[in-house]
N, C-alpha and C positions, 0 to 999 in steps of 0.2 A: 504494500500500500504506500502511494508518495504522501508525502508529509507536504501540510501546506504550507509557503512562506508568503505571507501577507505583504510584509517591507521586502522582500527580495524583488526588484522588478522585472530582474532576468532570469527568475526561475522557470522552471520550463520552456525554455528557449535555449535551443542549441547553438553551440560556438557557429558550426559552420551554419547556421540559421542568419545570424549575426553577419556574419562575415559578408556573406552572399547579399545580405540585403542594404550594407552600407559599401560593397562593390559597386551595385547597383545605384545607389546615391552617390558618392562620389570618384568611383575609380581605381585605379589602383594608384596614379598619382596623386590623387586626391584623399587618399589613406595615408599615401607617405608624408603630404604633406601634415597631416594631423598625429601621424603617432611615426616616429623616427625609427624607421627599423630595416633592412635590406631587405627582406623578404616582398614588403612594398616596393622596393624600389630596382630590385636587379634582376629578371626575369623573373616576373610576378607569377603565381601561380593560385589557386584555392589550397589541392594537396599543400604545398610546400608553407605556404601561410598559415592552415590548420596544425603543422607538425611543431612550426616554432611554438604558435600561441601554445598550443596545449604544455608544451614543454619550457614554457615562461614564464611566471606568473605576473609579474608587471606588464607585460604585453599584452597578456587576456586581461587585466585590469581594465587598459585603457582602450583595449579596444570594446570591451564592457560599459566605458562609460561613454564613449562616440556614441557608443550605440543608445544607449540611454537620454543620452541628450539627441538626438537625432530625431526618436522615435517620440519623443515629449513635443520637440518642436514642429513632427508631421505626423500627427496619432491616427490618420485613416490609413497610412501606408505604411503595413506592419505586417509582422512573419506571426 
């Protein structure tokens, strides 16, 4: 049974969910521009960008909160 989190705003929303939907909003230049990491910026990839975040934790941080702020600032277009 999943456990609810009320204050978690990214519960149930998967990394590559995340990913794919602020691809989608700004790019993969437009990611690097917002969160500093080579995996944005040197042959961009989904795989290769889900393998850093997962293995990052400041990295899925921040890309947890783009995401957060993204999805507050446009609430009809959302994963």
């Amino acid at each position: 049974m999943q456990e609810q989190q009320p204050n978690n705003p990214v519960h149930g929303v998967k990394l590559a969910d995340m990913l794919q939907y602020l691809f989608e909003v700004y790019g993969w230049e437009g990611l690097a521009d917002r969160i500093n990491v080579r995996c944005f910026k040197f042959e961009p990839s989904v795989n290769s960008s889900l393998a850093f975040l997962r293995k990052t934790p400041w990295a899925k941080e921040e890309l947890q909160k783009l995401y957060i702020h993204t999805v507050t600032r446009n609430p009809t277009k959302r994963f």
